[in-house]
Structures are given as C-alpha cells and as structure tokens.
C-alpha positions as CSV (number, residue, x, y, z in Angstrom):
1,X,0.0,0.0,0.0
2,X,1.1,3.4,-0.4
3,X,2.5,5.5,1.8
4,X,0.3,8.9,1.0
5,X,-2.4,6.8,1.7
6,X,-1.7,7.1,5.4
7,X,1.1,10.6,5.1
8,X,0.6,13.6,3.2
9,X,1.8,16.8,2.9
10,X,-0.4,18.5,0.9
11,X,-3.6,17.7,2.7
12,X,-5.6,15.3,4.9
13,X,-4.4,11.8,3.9
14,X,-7.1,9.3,2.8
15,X,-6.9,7.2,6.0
16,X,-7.7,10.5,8.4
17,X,-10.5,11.3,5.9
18,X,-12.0,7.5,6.6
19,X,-11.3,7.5,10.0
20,X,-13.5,10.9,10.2
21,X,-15.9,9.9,8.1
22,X,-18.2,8.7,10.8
23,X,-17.5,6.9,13.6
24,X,-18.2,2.8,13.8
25,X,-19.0,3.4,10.1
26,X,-15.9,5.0,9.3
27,X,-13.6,2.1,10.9
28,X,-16.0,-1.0,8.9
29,X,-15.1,1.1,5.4
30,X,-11.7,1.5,6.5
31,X,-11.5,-2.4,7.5
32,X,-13.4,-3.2,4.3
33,X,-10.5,-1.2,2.3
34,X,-7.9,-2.8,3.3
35,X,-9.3,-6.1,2.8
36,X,-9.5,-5.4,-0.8
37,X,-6.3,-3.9,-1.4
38,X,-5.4,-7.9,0.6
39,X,-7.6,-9.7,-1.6
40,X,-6.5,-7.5,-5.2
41,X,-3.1,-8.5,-5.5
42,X,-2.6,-8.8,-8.8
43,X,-4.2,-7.3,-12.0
44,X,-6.9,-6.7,-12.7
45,X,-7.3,-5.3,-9.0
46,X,-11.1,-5.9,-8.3
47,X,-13.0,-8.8,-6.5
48,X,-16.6,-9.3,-6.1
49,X,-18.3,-11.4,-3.4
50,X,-21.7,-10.8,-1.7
51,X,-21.7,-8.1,1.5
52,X,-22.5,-10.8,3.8
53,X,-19.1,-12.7,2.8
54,X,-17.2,-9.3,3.3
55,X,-19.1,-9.1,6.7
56,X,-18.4,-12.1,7.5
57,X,-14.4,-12.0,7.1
58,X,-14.9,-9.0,9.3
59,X,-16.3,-10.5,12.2
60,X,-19.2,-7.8,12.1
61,X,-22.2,-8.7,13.7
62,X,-25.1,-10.6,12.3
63,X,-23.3,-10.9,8.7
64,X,-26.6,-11.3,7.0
65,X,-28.8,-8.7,7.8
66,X,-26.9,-6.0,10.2
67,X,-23.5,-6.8,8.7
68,X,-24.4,-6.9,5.1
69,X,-25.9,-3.4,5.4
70,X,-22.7,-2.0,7.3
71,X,-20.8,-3.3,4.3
72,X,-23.3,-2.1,1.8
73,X,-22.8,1.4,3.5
74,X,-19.0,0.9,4.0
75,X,-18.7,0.6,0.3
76,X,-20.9,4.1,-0.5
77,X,-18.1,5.7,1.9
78,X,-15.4,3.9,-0.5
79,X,-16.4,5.0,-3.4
80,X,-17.3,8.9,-2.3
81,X,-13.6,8.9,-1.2
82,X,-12.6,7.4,-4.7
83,X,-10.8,4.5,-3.5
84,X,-12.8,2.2,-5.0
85,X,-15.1,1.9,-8.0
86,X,-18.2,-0.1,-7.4
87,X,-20.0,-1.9,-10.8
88,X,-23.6,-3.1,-9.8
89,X,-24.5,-6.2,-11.7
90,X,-28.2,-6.7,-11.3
91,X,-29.0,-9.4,-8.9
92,X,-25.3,-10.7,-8.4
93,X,-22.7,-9.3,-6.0
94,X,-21.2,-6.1,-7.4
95,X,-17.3,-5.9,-8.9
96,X,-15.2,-3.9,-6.8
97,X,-11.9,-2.3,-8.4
98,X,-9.3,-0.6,-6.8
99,X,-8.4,3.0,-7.6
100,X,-5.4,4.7,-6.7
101,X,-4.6,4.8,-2.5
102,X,-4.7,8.7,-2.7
103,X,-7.7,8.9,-3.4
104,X,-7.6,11.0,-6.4
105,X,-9.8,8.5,-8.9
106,X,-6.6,7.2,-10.5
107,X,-6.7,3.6,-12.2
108,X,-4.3,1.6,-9.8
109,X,-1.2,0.1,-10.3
110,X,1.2,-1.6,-8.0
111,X,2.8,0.6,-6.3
112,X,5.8,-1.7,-6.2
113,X,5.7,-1.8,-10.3
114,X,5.5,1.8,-10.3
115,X,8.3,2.2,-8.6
116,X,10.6,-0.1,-10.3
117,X,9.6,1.2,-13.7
118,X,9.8,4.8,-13.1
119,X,11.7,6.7,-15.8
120,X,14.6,8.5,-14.6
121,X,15.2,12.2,-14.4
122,X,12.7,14.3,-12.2
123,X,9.8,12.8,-13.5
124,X,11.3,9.4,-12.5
125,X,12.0,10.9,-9.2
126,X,8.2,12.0,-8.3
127,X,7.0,8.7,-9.6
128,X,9.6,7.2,-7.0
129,X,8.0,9.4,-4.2
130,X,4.6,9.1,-4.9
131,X,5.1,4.6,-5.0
132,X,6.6,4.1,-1.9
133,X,4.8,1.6,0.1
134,X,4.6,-0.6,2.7
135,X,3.5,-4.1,3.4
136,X,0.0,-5.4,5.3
137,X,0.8,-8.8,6.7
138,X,-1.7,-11.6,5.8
139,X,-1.5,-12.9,9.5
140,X,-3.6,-9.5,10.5
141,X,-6.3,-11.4,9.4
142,X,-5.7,-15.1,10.0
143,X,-4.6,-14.6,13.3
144,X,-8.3,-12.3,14.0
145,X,-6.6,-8.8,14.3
146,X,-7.9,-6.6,11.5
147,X,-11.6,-8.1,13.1
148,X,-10.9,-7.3,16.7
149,X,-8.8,-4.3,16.5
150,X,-10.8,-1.6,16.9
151,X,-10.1,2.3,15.2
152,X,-7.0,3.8,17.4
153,X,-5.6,0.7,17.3
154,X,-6.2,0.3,13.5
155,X,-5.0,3.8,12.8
156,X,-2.0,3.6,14.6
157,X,-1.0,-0.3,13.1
158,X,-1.3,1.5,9.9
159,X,0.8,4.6,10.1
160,X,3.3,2.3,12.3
161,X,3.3,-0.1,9.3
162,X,4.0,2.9,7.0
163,X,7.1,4.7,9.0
164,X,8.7,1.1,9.9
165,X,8.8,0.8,6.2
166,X,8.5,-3.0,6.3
167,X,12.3,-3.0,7.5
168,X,11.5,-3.7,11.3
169,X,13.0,-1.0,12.4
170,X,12.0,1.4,15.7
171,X,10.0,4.5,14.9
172,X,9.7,7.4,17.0
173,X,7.6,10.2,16.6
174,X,7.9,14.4,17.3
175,X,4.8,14.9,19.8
176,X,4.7,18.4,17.3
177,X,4.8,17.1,14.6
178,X,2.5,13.7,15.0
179,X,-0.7,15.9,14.2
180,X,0.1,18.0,11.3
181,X,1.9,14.8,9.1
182,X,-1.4,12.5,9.8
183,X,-4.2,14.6,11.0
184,X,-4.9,12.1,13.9
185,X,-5.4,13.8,17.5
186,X,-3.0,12.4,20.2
187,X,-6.2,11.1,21.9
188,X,-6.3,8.8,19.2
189,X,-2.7,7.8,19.1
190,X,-2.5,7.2,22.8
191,X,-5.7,4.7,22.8
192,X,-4.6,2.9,19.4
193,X,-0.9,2.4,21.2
194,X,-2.5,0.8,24.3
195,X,-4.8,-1.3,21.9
196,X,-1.7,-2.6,19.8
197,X,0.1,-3.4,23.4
198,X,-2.5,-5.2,24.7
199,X,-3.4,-7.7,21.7
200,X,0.8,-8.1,21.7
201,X,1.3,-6.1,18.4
202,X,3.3,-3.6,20.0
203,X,6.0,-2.6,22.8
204,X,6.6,0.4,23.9
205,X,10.1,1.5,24.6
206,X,10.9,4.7,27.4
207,X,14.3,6.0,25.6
208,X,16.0,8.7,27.4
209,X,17.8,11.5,24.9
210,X,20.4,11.6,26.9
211,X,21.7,8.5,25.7
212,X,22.4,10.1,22.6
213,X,25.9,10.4,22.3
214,X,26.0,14.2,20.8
215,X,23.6,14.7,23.9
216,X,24.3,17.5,26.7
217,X,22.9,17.1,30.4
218,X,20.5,19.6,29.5
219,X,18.9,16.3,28.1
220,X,18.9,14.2,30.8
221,X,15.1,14.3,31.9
222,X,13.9,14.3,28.3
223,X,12.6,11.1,26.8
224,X,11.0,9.8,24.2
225,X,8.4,6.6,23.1
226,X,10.3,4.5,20.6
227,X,7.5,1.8,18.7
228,X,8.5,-1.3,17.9
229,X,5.9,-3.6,16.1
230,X,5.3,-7.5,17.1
231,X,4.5,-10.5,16.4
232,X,1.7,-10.6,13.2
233,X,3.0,-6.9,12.9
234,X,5.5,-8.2,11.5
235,X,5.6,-9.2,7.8
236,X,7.5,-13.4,7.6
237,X,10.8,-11.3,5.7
238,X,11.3,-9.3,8.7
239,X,11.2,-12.6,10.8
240,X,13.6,-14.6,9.4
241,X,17.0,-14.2,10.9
C-alpha cells in the first residue's frame, strides 16, 4: 500500500478522511479497504463477493442482515472517497476495483511496479516518491486482528506499518509534529498504542535523549516513546534471521 495513503503533505491523507468519516461506520469502510487492497493483488485489482461474505471475514455482527448493510454502507463511503469503484451487476454481488490509495480517482497500479519502472530524471523521481509503500501482513487477518482491532488501534497499526517501512525498524515520533503529518489527535494515538500493546502487536520502549551520544545534560530528563511492532505486525521477511 502506499504510503500517502496514510502521510501527506499537501492535505488530509485518505486514511484520516476514513477514519472521520463517521464513527463505527468509518472504521467497517476502513476495514473493508484494506481487505480489498489484501484480496487485489494482482491485475486486474477488483473482486466481487456478496456483502455478507465481506461481513463475514470481518467478524461484524449478524453478517446477514446487520453486517451486510454495514458493508453495503461501508462501500458508499469507499467510493465517495474514490478508493474504489463499485459496478452493480443486477441481482449478483457487485465488482469492486481498486483506484489509486490517494484517493484522487486514479486507475491503480502496484505501487511496487510503479516504482521499479519509473523513468529516470525528475519525473522518475516524483513517480519514485509518490510509490513508496509498505507491506499489510496476511496474519492480520488469520490470526483475527484486523476483526478485533478496533479504530486507534487500526490507525496507529497503519501509520506504524507505514514509518517502519517494512524493515522492522523502531520509529519514534515528534509529539509536534505527529498531528500536522497525519491529521490524527493524540487522543487517538494514545488509545490505538495501548490497543496494539494489549493484543501483543506492539512494545513500547521509554528511551531517554540523553543517551544520545552528541547529547548534553540539558537532556537528561527528556525522553522519548520508541514503537516497535510484534509479532503478526511483523511481515515473515522481517522474521527470518
């Protein structure tokens, strides 16, 4: 997935936008997205199956009646946001194809094609920045986390997932800075980081400044949170010694 989806700095990213888009509802459509992008790996990026399938690989409620509806709803929201485009097909399920993760009605491409193929010169260059992506690990859903987390927890997987970079490595964020690069309140990032702890996605280091080597002792009762994702956080490269 790309990384504008989740970071922009021209704007309100998409995944802000979904997650204000209206509470419970908001967090179903964002679940349902990413489920897509899962399922549309390859070309020509679009699926179909009936809403109470999608509701039922969701864990929603009553995937029939309730469920279905959330999902028929969930993909209205998608498709206002041009992430998706939805083709109804009479009495069958509709086809659902991807658009691009900025949300600007794009056709989509893999982002990791994109990249790889870009041209080079500056035009190469802002193909490069606009494809870089990062990976959503299959085990969020086999192991029952992208059905139990709920939206801080969500939110904060995702932009986790995004900084990491798929490499595994720490992130650390500027408290200033946190609100202007996502558009997420630090309410928000403070519940989603004791959700992601407590279904073992997530530990939280303390890390003191002044154990930065260029540090002063002016530093010495400054700290900062330091993320480091778990378990089925984790993508199978980034586990293998």
């Amino acid at each position: 997935m790309r990384k504008l989806f989740v970071r922009r700095e021209d704007g309100v990213p998409p995944l802000a936008g979904l997650y204000a888009s209206g509470g419970r509802s908001g967090i179903v459509a964002l679940k349902l997205y990413l489920t897509i992008v899962w399922r549309c790996s390859t070309a020509p990026y679009e699926t179909s199956a009936p809403a109470r399938g999608w509701a039922s690989l969701l864990g929603l409620e009553d995937p029939a009646g309730r469920g279905a509806r959330r999902v028929a709803a969930a993909l209205k929201t998608l498709a206002a946001h041009q992430l998706v485009q939805v083709t109804s097909r009479g009495g069958q399920s509709p086809v659902v194809a991807l658009l691009d993760e900025s949300g600007d009605g794009s056709d989509y491409t893999l982002p990791s094609t994109a990249y790889a193929r870009a041209p080079t010169g500056r035009g190469g260059d802002e193909v490069r920045a606009r494809s870089r992506y990062f990976l959503l690990p299959g085990r969020l859903w086999t192991e029952g986390h992208m059905q139990s987390l709920a939206g801080p927890g969500l939110v904060m997987l995702l932009i986790l997932l995004a900084e990491q970079g798929g490499q595994g490595v720490p992130v650390w964020f500027s408290t200033e800075s946190f609100p202007a690069r996502y558009r997420i309140s630090h309410k928000t990032r403070a519940a989603g980081t004791q959700q992601l702890i407590a279904q073992g996605l997530l530990l939280l280091e303390r890390q003191s400044l002044a154990a930065r080597p260029y540090a002063s002792d002016l530093d010495a009762r400054r700290y900062r949170n330091v993320y480091h994702l778990q378990g089925a956080a984790r993508t199978r490269a980034e586990q293998t010694p």
